[in-house]
N, CA, C and O atoms as a GROMACS GRO file, in nm:
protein
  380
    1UNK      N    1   5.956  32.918  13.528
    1UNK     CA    2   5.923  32.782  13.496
    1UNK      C    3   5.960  32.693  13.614
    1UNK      O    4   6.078  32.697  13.651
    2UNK      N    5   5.873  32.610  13.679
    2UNK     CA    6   5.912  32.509  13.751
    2UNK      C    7   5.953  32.385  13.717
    2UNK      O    8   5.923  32.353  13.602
    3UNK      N    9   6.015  32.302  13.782
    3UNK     CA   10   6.075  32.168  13.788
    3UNK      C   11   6.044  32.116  13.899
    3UNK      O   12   6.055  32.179  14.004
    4UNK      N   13   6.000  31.992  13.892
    4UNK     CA   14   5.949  31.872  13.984
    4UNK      C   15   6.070  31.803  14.014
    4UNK      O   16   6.141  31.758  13.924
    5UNK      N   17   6.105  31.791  14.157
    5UNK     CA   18   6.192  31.715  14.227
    5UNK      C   19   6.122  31.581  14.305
    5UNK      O   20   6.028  31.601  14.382
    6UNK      N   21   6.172  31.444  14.280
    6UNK     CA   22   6.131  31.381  14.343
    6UNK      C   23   6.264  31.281  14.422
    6UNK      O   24   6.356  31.229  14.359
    7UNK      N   25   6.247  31.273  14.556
    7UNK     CA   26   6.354  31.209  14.631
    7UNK      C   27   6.288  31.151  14.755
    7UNK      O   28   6.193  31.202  14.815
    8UNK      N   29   6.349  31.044  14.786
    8UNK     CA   30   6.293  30.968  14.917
    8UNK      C   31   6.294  31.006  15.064
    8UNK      O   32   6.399  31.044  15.116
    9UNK      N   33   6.179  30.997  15.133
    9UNK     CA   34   6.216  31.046  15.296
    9UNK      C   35   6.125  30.970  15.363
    9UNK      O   36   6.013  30.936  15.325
   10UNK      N   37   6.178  30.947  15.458
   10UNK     CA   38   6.143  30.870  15.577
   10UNK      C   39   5.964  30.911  15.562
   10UNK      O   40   5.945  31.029  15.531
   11UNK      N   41   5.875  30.849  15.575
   11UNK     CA   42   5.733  30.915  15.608
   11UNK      C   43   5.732  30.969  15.733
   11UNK      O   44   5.654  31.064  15.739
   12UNK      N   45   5.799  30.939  15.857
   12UNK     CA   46   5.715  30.957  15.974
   12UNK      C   47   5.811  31.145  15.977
   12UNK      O   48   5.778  31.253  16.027
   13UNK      N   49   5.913  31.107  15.911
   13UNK     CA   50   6.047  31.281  15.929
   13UNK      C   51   5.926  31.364  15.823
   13UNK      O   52   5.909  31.482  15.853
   14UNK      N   53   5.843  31.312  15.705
   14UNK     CA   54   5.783  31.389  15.603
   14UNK      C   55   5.686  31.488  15.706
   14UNK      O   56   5.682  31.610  15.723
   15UNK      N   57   5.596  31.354  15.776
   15UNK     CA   58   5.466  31.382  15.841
   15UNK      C   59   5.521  31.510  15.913
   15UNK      O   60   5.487  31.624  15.881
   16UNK      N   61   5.638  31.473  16.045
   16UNK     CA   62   5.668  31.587  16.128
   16UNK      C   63   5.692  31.721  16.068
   16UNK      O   64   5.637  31.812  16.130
   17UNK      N   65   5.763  31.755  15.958
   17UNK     CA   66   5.793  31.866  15.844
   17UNK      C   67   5.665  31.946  15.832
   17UNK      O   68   5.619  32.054  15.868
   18UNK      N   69   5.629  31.832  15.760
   18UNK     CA   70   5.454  31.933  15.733
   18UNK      C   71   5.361  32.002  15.816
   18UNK      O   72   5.273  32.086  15.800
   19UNK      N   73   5.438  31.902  15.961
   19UNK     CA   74   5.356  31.977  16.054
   19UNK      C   75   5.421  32.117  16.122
   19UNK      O   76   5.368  32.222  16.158
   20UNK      N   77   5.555  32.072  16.122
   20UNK     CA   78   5.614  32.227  16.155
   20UNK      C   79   5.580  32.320  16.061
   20UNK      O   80   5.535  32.430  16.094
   21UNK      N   81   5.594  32.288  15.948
   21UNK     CA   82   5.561  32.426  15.840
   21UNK      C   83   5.427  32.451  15.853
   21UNK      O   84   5.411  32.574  15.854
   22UNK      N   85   5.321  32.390  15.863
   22UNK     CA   86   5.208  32.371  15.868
   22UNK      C   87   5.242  32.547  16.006
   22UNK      O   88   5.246  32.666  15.976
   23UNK      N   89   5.252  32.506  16.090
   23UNK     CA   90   5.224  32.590  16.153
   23UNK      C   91   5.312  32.737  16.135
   23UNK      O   92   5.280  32.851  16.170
   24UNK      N   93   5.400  32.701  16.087
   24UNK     CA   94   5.436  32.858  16.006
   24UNK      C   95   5.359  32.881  15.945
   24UNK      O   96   5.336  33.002  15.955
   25UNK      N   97   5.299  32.836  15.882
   25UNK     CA   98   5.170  32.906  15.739
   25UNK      C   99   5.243  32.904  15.597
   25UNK      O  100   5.220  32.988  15.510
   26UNK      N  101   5.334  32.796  15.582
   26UNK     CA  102   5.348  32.766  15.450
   26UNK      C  103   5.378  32.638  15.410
   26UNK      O  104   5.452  32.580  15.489
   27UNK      N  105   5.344  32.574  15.312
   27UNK     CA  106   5.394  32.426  15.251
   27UNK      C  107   5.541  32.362  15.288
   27UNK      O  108   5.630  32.435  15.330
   28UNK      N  109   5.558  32.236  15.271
   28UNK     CA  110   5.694  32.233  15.293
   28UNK      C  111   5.720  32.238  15.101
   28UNK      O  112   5.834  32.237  15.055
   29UNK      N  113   5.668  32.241  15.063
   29UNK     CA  114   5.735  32.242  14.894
   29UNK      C  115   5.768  32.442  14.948
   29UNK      O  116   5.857  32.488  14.876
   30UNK      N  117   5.737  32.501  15.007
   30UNK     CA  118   5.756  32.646  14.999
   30UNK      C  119   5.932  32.624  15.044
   30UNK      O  120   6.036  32.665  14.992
   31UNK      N  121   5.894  32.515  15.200
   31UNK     CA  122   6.014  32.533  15.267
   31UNK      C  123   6.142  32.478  15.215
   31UNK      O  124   6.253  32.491  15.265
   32UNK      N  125   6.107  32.416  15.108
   32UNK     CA  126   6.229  32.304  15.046
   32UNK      C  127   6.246  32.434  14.940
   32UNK      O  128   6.340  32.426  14.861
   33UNK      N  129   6.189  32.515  14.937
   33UNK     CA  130   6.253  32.574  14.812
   33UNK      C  131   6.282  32.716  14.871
   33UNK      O  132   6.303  32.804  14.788
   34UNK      N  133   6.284  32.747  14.995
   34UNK     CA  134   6.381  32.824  15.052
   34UNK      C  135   6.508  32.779  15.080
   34UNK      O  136   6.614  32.831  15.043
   35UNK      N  137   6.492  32.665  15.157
   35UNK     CA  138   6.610  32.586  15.177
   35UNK      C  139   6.719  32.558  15.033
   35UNK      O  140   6.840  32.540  15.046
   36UNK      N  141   6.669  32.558  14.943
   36UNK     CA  142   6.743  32.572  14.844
   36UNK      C  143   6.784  32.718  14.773
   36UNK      O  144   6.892  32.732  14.715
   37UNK      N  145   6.709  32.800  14.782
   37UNK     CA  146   6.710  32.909  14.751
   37UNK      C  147   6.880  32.999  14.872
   37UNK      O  148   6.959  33.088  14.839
   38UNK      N  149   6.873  32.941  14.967
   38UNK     CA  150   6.964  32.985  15.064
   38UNK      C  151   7.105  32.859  15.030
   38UNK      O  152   7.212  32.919  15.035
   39UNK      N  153   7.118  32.749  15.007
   39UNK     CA  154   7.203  32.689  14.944
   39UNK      C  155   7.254  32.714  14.843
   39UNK      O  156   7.368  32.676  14.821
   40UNK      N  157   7.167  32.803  14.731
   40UNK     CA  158   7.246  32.882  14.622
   40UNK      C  159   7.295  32.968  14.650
   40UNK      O  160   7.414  32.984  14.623
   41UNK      N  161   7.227  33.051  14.710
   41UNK     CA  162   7.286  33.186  14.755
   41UNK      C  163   7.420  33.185  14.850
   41UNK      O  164   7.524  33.238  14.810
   42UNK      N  165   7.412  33.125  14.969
   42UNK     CA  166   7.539  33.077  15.055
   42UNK      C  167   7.650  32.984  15.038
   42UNK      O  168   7.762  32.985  15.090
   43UNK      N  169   7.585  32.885  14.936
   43UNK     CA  170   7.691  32.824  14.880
   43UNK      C  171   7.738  32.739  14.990
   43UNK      O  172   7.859  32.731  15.008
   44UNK      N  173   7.640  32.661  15.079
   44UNK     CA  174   7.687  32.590  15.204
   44UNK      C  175   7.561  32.560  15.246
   44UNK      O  176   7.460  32.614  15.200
   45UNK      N  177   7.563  32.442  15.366
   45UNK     CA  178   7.460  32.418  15.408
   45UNK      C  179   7.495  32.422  15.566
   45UNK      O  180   7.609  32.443  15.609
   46UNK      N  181   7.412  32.405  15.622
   46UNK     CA  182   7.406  32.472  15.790
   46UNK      C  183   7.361  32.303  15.857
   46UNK      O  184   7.242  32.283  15.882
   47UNK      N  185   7.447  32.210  15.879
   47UNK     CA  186   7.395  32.088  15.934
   47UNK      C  187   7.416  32.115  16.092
   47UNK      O  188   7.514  32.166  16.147
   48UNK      N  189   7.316  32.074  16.142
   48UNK     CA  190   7.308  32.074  16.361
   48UNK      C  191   7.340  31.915  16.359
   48UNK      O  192   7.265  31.838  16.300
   49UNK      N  193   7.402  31.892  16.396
   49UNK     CA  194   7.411  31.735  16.395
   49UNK      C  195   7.368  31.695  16.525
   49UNK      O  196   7.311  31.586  16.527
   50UNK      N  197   7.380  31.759  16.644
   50UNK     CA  198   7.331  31.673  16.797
   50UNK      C  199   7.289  31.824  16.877
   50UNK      O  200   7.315  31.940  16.842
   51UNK      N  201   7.224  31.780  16.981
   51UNK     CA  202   7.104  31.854  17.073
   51UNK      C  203   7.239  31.873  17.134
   51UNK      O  204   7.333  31.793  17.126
   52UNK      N  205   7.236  32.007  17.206
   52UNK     CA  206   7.347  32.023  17.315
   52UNK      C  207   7.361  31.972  17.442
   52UNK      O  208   7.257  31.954  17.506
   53UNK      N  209   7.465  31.946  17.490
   53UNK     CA  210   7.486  31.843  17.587
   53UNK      C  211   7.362  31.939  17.727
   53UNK      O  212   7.327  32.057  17.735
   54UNK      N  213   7.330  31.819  17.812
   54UNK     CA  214   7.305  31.906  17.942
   54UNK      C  215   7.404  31.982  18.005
   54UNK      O  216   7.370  32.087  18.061
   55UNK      N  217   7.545  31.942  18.004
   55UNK     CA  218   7.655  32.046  18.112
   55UNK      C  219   7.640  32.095  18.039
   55UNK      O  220   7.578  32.187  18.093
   56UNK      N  221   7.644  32.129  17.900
   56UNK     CA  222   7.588  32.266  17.778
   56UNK      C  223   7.521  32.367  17.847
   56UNK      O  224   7.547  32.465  17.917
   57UNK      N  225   7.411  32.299  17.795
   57UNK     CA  226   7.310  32.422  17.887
   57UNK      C  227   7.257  32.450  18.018
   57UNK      O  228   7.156  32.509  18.057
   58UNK      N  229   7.352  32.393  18.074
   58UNK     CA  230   7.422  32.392  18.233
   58UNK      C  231   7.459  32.523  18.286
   58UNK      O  232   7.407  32.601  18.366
   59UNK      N  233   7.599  32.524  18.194
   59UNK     CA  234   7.656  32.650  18.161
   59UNK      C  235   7.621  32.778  18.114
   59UNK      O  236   7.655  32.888  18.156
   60UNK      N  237   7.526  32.736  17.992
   60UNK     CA  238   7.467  32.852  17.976
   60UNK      C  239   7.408  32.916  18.033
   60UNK      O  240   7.423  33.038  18.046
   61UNK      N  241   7.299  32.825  18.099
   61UNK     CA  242   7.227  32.890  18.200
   61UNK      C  243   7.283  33.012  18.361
   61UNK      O  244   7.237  33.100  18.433
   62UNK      N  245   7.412  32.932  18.337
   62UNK     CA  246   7.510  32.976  18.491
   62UNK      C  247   7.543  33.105  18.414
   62UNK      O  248   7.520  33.208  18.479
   63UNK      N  249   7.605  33.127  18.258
   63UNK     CA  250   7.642  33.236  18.181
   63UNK      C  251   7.546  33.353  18.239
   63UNK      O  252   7.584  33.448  18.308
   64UNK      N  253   7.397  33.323  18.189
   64UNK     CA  254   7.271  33.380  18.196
   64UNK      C  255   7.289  33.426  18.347
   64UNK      O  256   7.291  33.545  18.378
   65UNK      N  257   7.300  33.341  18.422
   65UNK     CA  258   7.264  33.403  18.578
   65UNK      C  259   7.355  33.499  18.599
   65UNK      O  260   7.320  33.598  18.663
   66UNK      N  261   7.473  33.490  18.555
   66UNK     CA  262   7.597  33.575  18.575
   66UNK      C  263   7.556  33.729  18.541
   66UNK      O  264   7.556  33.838  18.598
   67UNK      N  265   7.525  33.677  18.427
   67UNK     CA  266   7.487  33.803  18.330
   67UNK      C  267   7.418  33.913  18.392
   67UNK      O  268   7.472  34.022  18.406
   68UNK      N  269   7.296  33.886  18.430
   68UNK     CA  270   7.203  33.955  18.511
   68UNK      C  271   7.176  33.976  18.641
   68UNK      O  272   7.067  34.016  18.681
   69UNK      N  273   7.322  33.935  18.751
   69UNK     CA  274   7.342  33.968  18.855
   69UNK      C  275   7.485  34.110  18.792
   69UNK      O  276   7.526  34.205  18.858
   70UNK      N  277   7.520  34.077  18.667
   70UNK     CA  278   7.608  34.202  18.655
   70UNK      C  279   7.746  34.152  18.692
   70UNK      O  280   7.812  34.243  18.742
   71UNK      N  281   7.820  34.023  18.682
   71UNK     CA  282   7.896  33.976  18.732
   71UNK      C  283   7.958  33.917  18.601
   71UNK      O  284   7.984  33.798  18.583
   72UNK      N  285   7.981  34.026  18.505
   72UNK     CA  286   8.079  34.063  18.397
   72UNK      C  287   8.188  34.146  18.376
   72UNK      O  288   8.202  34.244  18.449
   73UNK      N  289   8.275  34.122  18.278
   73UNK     CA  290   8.462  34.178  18.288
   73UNK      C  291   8.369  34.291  18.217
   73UNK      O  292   8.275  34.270  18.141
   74UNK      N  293   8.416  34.411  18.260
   74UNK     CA  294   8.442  34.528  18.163
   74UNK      C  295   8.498  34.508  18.024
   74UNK      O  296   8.542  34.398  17.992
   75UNK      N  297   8.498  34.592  17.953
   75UNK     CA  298   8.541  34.643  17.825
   75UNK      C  299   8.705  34.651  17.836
   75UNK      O  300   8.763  34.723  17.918
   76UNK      N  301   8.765  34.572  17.747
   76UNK     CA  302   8.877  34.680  17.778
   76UNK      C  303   8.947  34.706  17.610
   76UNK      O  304   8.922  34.619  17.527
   77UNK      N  305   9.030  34.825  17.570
   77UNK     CA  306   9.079  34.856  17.440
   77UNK      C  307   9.224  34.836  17.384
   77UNK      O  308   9.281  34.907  17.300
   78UNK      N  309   9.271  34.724  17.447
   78UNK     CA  310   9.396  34.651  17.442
   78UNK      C  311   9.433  34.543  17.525
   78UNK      O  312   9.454  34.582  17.640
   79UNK      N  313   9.444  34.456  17.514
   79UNK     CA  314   9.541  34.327  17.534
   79UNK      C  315   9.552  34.396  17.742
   79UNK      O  316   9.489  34.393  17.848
   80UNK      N  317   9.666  34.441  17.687
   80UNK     CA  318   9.713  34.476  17.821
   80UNK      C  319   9.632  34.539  17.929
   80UNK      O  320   9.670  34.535  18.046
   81UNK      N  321   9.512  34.602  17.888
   81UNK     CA  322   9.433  34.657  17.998
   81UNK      C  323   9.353  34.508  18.066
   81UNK      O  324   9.349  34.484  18.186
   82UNK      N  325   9.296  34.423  17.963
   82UNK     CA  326   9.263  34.298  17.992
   82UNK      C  327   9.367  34.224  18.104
   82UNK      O  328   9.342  34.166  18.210
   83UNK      N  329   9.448  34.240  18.058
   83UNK     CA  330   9.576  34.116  18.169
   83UNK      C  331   9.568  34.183  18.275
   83UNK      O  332   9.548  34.130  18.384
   84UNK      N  333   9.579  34.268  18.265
   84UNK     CA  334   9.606  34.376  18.380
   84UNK      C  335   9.432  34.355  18.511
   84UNK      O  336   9.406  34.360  18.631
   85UNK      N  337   9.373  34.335  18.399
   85UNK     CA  338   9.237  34.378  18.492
   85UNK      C  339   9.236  34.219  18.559
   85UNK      O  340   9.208  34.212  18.679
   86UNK      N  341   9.263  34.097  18.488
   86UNK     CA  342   9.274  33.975  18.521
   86UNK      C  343   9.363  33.952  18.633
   86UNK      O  344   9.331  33.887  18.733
   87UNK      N  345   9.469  34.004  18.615
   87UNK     CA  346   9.562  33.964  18.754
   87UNK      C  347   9.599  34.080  18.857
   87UNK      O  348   9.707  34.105  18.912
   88UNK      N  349   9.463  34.150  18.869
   88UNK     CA  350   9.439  34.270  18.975
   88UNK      C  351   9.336  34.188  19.085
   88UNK      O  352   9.230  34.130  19.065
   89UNK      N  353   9.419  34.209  19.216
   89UNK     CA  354   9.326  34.146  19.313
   89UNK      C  355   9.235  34.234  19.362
   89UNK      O  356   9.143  34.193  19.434
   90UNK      N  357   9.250  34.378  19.325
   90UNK     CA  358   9.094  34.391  19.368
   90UNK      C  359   8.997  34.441  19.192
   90UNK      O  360   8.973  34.557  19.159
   91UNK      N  361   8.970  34.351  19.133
   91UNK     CA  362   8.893  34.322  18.976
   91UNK      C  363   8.766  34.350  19.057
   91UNK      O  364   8.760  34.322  19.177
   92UNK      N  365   8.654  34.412  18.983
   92UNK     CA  366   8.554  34.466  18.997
   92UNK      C  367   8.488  34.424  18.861
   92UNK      O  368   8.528  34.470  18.754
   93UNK      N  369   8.367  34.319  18.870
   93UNK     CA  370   8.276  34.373  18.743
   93UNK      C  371   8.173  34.435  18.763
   93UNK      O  372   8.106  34.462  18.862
   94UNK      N  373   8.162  34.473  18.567
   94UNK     CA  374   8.092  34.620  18.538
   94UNK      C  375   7.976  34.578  18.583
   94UNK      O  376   7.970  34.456  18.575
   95UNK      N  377   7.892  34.619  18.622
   95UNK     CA  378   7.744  34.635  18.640
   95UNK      C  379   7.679  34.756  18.532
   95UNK      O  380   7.559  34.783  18.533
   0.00000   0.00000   0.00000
């Protein structure tokens, strides 16, 4: 059995919605009732409150470059192999 929800929203935030779902290939009445369907189930809601800073993804990006020149710490299986590998002057990362 369904139930009709009715609540207020901005028109121009409605318009944009419909158009994102729109291009998923489903309604936003589909998407509001996933979105709820995952609020029951999780028992929480997932708010993004702000776009990430630029030095954000500044960094990330520098992460990324790191990454794929191979200019990452090894593995290590205790505390102490870590310190150890940190305050070794000749540290090598893994490739």
């Amino acid at each position: 059995m369904s139930e009709v929800i009715n609540f207020r929203v901005d028109k121009k935030l409605k318009s944009e919605a419909q158009a994102v779902v729109k291009k998923m290939g489903i309604s936003l009445s589909d998407a509001l009732n996933i979105s709820l369907r995952k609020l029951v189930r999780d028992k929480s809601i997932d708010i993004d409150l702000e776009e990430p800073s630029d030095w954000f993804i500044e960094q990330m990006a520098e992460v990324e470059r790191e990454r794929a020149m191979g200019e990452v710490s090894p593995s290590f299986s205790n505390m102490k192999e870590a310190i150890k590998w940190l305050d070794g002057k000749g540290k090598k990362y893994a490739r």
